[in-house]
C-alpha positions as CSV (number, residue, x, y, z in Angstrom):
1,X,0.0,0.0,0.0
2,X,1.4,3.2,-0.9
3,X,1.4,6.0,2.0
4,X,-1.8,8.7,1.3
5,X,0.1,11.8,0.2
6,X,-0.8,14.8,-1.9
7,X,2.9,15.4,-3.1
8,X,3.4,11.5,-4.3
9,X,4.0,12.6,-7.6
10,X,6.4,15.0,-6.7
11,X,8.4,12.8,-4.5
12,X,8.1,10.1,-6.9
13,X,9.6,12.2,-9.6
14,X,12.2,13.1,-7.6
15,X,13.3,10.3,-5.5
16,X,13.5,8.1,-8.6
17,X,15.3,9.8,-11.2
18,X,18.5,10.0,-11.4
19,X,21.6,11.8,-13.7
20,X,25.3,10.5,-14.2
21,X,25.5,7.4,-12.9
22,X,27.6,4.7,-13.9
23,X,26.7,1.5,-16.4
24,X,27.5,-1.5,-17.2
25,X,26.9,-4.5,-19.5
26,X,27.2,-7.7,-18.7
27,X,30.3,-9.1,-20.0
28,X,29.5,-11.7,-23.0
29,X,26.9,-10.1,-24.1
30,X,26.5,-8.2,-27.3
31,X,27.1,-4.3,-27.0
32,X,23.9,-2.4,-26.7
33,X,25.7,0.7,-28.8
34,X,29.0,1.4,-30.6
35,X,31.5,3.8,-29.9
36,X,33.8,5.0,-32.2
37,X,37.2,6.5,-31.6
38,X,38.4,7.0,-35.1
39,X,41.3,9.6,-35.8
40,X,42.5,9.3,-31.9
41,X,39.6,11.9,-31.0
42,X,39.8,10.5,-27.3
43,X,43.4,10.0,-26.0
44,X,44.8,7.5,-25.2
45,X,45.0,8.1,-21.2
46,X,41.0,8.5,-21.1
47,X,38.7,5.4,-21.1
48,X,35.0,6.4,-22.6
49,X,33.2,6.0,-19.7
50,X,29.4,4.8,-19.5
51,X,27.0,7.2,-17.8
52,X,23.4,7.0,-17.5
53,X,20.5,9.6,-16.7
54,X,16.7,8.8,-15.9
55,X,14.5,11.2,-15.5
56,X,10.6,10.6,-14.7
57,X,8.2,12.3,-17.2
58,X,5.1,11.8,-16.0
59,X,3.4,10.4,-12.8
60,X,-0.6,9.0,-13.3
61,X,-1.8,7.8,-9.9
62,X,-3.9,4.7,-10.4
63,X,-7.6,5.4,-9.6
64,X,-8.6,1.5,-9.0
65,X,-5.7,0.7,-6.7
66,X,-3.7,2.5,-4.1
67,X,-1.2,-0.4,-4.4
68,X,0.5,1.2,-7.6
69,X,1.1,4.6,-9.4
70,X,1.3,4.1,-13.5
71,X,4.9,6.2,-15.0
72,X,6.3,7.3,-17.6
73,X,10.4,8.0,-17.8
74,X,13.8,8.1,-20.2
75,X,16.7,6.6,-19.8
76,X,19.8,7.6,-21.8
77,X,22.9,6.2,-21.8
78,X,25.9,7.2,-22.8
79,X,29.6,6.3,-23.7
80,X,32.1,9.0,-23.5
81,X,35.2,10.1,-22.0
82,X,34.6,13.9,-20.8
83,X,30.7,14.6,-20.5
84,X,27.8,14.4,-19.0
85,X,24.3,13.4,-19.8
86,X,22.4,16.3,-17.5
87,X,19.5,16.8,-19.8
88,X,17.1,14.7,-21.6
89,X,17.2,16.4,-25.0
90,X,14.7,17.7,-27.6
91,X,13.9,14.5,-29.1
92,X,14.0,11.3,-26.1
93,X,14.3,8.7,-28.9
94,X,17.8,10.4,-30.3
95,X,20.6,8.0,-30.9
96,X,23.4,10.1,-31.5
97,X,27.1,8.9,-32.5
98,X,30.1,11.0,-33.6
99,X,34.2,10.2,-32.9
100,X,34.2,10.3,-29.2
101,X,30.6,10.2,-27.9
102,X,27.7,7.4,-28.2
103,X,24.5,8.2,-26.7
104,X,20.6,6.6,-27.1
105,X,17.7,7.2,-25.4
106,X,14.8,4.9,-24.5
107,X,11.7,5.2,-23.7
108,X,9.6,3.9,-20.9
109,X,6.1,3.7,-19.6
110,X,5.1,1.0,-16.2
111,X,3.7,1.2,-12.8
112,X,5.5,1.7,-9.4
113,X,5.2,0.4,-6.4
114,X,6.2,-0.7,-2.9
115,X,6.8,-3.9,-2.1
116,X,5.4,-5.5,1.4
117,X,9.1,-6.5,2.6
118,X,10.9,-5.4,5.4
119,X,13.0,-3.5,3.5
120,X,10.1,-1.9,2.1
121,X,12.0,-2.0,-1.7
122,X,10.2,-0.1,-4.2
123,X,9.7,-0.7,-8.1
124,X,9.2,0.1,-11.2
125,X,9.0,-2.5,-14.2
126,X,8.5,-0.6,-17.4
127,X,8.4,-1.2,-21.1
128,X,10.3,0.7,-23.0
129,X,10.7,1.5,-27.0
130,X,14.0,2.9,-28.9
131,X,15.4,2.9,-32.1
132,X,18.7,0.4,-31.6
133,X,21.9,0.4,-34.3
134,X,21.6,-2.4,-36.6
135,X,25.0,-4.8,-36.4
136,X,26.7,-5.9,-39.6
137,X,28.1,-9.8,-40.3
138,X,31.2,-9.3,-38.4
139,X,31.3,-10.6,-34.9
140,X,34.4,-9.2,-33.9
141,X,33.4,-5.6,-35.5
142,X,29.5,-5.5,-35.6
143,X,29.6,-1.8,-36.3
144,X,32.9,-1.6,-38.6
145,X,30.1,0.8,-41.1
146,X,30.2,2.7,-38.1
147,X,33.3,4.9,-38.9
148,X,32.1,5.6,-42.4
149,X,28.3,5.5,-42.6
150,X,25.5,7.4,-40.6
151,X,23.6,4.4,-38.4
152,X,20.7,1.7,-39.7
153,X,18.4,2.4,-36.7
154,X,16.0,-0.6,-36.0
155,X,12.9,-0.3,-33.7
156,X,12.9,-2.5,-30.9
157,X,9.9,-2.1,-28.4
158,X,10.3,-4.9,-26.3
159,X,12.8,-3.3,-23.5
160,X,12.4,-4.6,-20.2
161,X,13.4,-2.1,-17.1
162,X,13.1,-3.4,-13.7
163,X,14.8,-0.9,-11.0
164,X,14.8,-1.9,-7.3
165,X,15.1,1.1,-5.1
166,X,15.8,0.5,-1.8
167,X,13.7,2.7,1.0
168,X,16.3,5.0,1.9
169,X,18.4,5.8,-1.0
170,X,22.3,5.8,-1.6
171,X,24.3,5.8,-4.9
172,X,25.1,2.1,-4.0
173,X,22.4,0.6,-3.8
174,X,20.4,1.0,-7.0
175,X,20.0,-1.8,-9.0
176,X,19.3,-1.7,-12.5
């Protein structure tokens, strides 16, 4: 049951988003974006690093229950060595790539809720919808058109997001 309170949707939007935190893919899988770092545009000494932002759009309380609160969000991820990823953009479905940044944003619309746990965990399971970078034949190089051709972008709008938020909150303890 989620507590009776007139600013829900503010704390909701505020409590659960999120800017600049760190990603990461599990290793063996295939790479959700490329990056490119053609004509040495990153040095050497700086790794791209992978940074993510969430931000949530819209909050729709949920007239028939007062278990769960339907949302709306974006995630963006990035890859790059010196920025940040502080705003959502004009367009939340952008996938953008040039020498030295890689960044896509997804779309998401689910409920939130609060589990009945001790740790009183909260939750939000979404769907989400992007436009993802179509791979070419090579396994070792999916994206070697990358570095000389603008992307094939491919709907896909069966993205799963579950995020477990813990009740009190530390950069630690997010899962994604």
């Amino acid at each position: 049951m989620l507590p009776s309170n007139p600013n829900l949707r503010y704390i909701i939007q505020n409590e659960l988003s999120f800017v600049n935190w760190d990603w990461k893919q599990d290793k063996g899988s295939a790479p959700i974006m490329p990056f490119i770092n053609s004509n040495n545009t990153v040095p050497q000494n700086l790794l791209a690093i992978n940074l993510s932002s969430f931000w949530i759009t819209d909050v729709h309380p949920n007239t028939d229950s007062s278990k769960i609160v339907n949302v709306s969000g974006v995630l963006k991820l990035a890859m790059c060595p010196d920025r940040s990823i502080s705003f959502m953009g004009i367009n939340p479905e952008d996938f953008d790539i040039y020498p030295g940044f890689s960044s896509l944003s997804i779309r998401f619309e689910g409920v939130y809720l609060q589990l009945k746990n001790p740790q009183k965990e909260r939750l939000l399971c979404m769907l989400g919808s992007t436009y993802l970078t179509s791979r070419g034949d090579n396994a070792t190089n999916p994206w070697e058109w990358s570095e000389f051709l603008p992307p094939n972008l491919l709907e896909d709008d069966n993205i799963l997001l579950l995020l477990h938020y813990p009740s009190k909150l530390s950069r630690t303890t997010i899962e994604l």
